[in-house]
C-alpha positions as CSV (number, residue, x, y, z in Angstrom):
1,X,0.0,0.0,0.0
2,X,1.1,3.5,-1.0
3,X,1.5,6.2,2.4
4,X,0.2,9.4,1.8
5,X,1.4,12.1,3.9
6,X,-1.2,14.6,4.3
7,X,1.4,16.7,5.9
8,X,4.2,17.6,4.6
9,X,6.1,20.9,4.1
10,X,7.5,22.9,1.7
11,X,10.9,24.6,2.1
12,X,11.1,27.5,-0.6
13,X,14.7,27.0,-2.2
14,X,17.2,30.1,-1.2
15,X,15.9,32.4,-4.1
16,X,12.7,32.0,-4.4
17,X,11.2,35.2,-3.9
18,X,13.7,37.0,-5.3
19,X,12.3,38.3,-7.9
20,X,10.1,40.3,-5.2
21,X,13.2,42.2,-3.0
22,X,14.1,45.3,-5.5
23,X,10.1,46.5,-5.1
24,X,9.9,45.4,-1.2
25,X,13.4,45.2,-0.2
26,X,14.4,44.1,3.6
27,X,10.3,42.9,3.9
28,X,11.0,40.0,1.5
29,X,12.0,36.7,3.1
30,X,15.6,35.8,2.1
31,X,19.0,33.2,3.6
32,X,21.3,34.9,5.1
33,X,24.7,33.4,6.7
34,X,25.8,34.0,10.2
35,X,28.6,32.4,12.1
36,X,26.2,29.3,13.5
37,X,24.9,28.8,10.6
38,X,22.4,29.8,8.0
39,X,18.9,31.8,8.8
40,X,15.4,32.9,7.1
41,X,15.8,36.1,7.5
42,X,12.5,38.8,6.7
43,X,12.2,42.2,8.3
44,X,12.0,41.4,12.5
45,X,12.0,37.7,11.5
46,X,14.8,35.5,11.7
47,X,14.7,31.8,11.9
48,X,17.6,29.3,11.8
49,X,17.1,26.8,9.2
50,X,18.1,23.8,11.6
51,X,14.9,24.0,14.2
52,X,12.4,22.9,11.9
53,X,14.7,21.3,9.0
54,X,16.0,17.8,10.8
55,X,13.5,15.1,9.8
56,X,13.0,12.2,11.9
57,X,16.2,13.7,14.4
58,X,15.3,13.4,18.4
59,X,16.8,14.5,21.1
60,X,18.9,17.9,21.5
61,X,21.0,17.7,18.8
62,X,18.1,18.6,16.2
63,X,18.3,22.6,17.9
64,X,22.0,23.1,16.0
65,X,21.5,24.6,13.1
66,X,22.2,24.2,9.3
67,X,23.8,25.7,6.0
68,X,21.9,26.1,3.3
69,X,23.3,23.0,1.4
70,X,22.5,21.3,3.9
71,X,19.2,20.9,3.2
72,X,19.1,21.0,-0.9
73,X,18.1,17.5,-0.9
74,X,14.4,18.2,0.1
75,X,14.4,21.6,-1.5
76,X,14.6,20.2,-4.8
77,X,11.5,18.5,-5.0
78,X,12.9,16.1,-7.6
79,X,15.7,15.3,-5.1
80,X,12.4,15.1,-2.1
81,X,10.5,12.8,-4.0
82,X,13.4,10.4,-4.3
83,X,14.3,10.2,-0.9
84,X,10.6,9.8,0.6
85,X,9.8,7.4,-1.8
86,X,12.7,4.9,-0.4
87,X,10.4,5.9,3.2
88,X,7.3,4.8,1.9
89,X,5.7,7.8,1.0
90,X,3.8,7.6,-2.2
91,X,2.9,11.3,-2.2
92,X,3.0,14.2,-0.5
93,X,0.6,17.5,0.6
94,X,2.7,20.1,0.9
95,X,2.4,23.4,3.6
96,X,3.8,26.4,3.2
97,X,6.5,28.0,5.7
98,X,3.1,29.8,7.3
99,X,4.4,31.8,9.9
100,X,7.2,33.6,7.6
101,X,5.0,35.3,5.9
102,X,2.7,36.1,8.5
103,X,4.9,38.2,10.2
104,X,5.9,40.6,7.2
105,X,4.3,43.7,8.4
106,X,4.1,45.8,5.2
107,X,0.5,44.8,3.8
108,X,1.5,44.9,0.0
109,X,4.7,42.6,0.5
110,X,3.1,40.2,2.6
111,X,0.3,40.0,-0.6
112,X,3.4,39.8,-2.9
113,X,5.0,36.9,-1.2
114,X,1.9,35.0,-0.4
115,X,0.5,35.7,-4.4
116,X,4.1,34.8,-5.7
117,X,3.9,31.5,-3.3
118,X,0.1,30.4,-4.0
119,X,1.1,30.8,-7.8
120,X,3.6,28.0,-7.2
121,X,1.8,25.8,-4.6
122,X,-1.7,25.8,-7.4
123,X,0.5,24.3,-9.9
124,X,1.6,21.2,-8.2
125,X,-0.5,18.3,-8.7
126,X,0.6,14.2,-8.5
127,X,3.2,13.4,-5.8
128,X,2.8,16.8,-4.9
129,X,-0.3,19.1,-3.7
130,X,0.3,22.0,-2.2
131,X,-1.7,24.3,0.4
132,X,-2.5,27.5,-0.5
133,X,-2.4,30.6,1.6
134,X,-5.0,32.7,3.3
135,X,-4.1,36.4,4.9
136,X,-5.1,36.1,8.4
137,X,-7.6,39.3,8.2
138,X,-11.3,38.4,6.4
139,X,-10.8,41.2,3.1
140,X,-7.7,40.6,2.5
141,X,-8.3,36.8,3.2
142,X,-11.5,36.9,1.0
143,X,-9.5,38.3,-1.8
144,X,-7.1,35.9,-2.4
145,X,-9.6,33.2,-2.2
146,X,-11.1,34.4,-4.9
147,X,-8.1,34.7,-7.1
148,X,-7.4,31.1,-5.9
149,X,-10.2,29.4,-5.1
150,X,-11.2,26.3,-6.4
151,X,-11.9,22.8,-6.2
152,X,-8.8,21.4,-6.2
153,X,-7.8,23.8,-3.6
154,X,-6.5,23.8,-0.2
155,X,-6.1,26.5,1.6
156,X,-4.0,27.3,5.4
157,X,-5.0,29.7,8.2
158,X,-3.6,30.2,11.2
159,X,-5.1,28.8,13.9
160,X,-5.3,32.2,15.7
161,X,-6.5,35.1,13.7
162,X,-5.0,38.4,14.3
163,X,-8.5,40.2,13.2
164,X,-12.2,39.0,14.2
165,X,-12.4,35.5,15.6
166,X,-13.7,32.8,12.9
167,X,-17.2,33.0,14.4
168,X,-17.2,36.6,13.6
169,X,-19.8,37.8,11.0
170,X,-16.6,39.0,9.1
171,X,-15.4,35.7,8.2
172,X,-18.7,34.1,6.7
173,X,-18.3,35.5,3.3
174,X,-14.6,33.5,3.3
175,X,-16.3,30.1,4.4
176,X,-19.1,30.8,1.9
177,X,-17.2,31.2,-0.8
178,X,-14.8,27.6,0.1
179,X,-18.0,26.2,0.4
180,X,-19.3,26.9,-2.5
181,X,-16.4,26.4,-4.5
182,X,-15.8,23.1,-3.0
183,X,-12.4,24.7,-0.9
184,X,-10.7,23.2,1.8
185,X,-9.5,25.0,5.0
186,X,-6.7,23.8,7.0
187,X,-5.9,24.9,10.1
188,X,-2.2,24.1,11.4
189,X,-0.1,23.6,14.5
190,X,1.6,26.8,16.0
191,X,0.8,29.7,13.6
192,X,0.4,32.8,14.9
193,X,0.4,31.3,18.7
194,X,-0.2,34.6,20.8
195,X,0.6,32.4,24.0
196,X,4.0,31.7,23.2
197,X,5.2,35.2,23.0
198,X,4.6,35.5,26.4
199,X,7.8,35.3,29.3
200,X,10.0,35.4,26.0
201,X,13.0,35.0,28.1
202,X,11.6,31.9,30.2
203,X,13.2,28.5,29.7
204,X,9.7,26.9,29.8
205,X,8.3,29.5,26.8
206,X,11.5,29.0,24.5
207,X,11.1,24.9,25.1
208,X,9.9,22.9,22.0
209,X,9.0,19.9,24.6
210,X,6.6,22.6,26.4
211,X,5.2,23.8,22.5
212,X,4.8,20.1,21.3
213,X,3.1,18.9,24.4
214,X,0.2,22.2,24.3
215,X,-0.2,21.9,20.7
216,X,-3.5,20.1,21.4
217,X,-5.3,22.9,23.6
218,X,-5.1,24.8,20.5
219,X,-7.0,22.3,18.5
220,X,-9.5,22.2,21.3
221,X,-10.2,26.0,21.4
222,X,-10.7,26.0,17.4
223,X,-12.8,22.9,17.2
224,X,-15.1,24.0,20.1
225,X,-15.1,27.6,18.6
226,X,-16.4,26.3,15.2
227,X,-19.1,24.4,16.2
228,X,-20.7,26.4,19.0
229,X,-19.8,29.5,16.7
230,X,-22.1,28.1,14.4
231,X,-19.5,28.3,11.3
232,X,-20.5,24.4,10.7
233,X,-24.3,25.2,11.2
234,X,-24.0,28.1,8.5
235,X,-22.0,26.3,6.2
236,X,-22.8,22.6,6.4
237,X,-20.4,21.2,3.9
238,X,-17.8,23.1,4.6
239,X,-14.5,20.5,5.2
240,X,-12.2,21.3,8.1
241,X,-8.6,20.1,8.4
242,X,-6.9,20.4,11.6
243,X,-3.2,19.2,10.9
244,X,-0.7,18.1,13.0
245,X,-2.0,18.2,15.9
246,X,-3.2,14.4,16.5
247,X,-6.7,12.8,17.2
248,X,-6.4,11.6,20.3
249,X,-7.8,14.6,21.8
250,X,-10.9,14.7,19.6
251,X,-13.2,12.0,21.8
252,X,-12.3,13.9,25.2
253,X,-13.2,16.9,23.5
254,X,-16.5,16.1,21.6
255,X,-17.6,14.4,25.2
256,X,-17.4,17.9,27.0
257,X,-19.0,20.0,24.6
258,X,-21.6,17.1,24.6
259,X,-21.1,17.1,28.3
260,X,-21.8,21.2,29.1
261,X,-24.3,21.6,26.3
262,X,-26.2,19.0,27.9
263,X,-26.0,20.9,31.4
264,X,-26.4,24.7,30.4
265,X,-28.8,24.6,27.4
266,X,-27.2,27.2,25.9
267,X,-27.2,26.1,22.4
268,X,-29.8,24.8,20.2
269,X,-27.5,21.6,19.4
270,X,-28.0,17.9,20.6
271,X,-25.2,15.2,21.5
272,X,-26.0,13.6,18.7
273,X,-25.7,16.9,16.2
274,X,-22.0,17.4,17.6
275,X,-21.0,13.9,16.7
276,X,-22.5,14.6,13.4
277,X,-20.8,17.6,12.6
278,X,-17.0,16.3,13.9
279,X,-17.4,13.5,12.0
280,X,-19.1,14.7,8.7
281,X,-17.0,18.0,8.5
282,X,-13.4,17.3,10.0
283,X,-10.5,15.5,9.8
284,X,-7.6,15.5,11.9
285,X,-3.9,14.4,10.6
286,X,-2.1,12.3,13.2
287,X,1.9,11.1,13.0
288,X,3.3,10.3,16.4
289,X,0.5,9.9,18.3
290,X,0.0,6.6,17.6
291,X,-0.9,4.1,19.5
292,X,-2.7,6.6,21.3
293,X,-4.8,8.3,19.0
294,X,-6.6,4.7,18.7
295,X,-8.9,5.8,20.9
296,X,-10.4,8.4,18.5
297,X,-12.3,5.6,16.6
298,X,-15.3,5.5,18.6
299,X,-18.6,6.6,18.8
300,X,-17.3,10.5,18.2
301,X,-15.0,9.8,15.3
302,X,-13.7,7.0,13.2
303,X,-10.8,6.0,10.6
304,X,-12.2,7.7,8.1
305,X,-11.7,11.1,9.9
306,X,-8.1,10.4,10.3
307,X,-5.1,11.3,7.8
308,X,-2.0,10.2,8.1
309,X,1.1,12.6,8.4
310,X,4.6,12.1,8.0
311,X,5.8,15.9,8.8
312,X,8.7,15.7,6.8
313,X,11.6,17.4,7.1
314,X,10.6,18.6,10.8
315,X,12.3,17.2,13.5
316,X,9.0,15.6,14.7
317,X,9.0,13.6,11.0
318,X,8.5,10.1,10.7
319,X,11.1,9.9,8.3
320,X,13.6,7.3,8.1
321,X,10.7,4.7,9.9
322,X,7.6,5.6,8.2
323,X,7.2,2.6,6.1
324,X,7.3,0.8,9.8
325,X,4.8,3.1,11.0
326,X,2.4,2.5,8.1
327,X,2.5,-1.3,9.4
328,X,2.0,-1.1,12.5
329,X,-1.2,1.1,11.8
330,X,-2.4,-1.5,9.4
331,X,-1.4,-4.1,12.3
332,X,-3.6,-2.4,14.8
333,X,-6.6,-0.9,12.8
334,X,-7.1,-4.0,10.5
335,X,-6.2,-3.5,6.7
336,X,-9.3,-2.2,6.0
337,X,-9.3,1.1,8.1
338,X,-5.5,1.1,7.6
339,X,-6.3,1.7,4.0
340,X,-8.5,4.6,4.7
341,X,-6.0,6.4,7.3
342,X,-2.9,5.6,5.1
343,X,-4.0,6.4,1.6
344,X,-8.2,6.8,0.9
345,X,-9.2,9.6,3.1
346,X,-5.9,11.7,1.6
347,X,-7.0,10.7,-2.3
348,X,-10.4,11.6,-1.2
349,X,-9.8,15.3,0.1
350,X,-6.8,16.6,-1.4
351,X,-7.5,15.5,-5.6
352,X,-5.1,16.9,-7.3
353,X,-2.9,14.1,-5.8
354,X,-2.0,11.3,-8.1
355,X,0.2,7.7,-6.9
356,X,1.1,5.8,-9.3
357,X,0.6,1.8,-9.2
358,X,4.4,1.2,-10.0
């Protein structure tokens, strides 16, 4: 059987938006070399290549960081494709570097670079999909979905919107329009987290341990937010991804929603409407939560909510063992459901992807 990751990332090769610096100049995202190594450097940004760019690595050596040729080898996606193959992979959907761009504060050269990456992310289709990008403010959010939008389409926002919440009457027009042009929204782990600003200079805040390990809360506040916000009442087929952040949370979840609804009254929804709506409307990628995220298929949810995620090249990757992870999935959820969280559900959602029989 052919894995599918259904997330994956894209690392934009050292010139990519090039072509964007003499109009924008320092704004535009670019490598630059220091003494420990090499950095993404755009306006107040600056992120070393090696914290995400380690795949399958543990332990404290990932944090050192990388020259630029270090990591070519997924870069070049021809190179990429090679080298997940030989892991089992048998295609690939591909995030962008969200919170990059996110943090260019002139409006017109944030557009630029997200345009300029949307263009490329669009064209890839067959091993390849790629997730497109959403500004994190409703006009400007609405606007590109229009010049993108489609049914083959993707598309990322941060979990934490810098503008209205999603519930917001501001936001409706976006869902509206991915609904009814068949769009996909994907929300992923650790954009735009506001929490993790705060005590900057605290071991605890600068800890990837402590950021893995909340990542979850997160998906709780956005899931709860949806539903009881009534996005998922207003816009029934609207599909939801929420990636990278596991499923094992989701039964725990849906049973206290269920659980305070059914003490408060507050909203016009019954247990069994919840259910409905988390399993109809959402699905939830999972990589190294295994065995535990087993206990998502239940009454709430089931394997066909679930994608499978390899997170390559990020530290927390299953690279390098993810054809042994694919077995022992198939070895615990039977081959049938194995099929769906491995390969199906990804065919199914994201369509531009093609694997080959070879």
């Amino acid at each position: 059987m052919k894995i599918i990751s259904a997330d994956s990332h894209f690392n934009e090769p050292i010139d990519f938006y090039s072509s964007l610096q003499k109009k924008f100049g320092s704004f535009i995202p670019r490598i630059e070399s220091f003494d420990d190594g090499d950095y993404w450097v755009a306006g107040e940004f600056k992120r070393p290549l090696g914290v995400m760019n380690r795949p399958g690595q543990r332990g404290r050596g990932n944090t050192l960081n990388l020259k630029y040729e270090d990591t070519e080898w997924f870069t070049d996606l021809k190179a990429r494709k090679i080298n997940v193959e030989k892991d089992g992979v048998g295609a690939e959907v591909l995030f962008p570097s969200g919170a990059m761009l996110y943090t260019i504060p002139d409006v017109l050269a944030r557009e630029a670079c997200m345009i300029h990456l949307n263009e490329f992310m669009a064209d890839l289709k067959g091993f390849y999909q790629g997730v497109l990008m959403l500004p994190d403010e409703p006009e400007a959010a609405f606007k590109m979905l229009k010049r993108f939008g489609g049914s083959s389409n993707a598309f990322l926002l941060p979990l934490y919107t810098g503008a209205e919440p999603y519930f917001g009457p501001s936001w409706n027009k976006v869902f509206e329009l991915m609904e009814e042009t068949n769009s996909i929204v994907a929300f992923h782990a650790g954009t735009l987290d506001p929490n993790l600003r705060l005590l900057p200079n605290h071991e605890i805040a600068k800890s990837q341990t402590f950021k893995t390990s909340r990542l979850f809360f997160q998906a709780h506040h956005l899931l709860m937010e949806l539903i009881f916000g009534g996005v998922l009442i207003r816009f029934p087929s609207l599909k939801v991804v929420i990636s990278e952040l596991g499923a094992s949370w989701v039964p725990y979840s849906v049973h206290r929603m269920m659980e305070g609804n059914s003490i408060y009254e507050e909203f016009d929804l019954s247990s069994e409407k919840i259910t409905e709506i988390v399993r109809e409307n959402f699905l939830f990628t999972v990589q190294f939560d295994f065995p535990q995220s087993l206990g998502a298929v239940n009454s709430e949810i089931h394997a066909g909510n679930i994608l499978f995620g390899s997170d390559f090249p990020h530290v927390e990757s299953t690279y390098g063992r993810t054809r042994d992870v694919g077995i022992s999935i198939q070895k615990i959820y039977g081959v049938d459901d194995a099929k769906m969280v491995l390969n199906e559900n990804s065919l199914r959602t994201f369509n531009k992807l093609e694997v080959s029989n070879a």
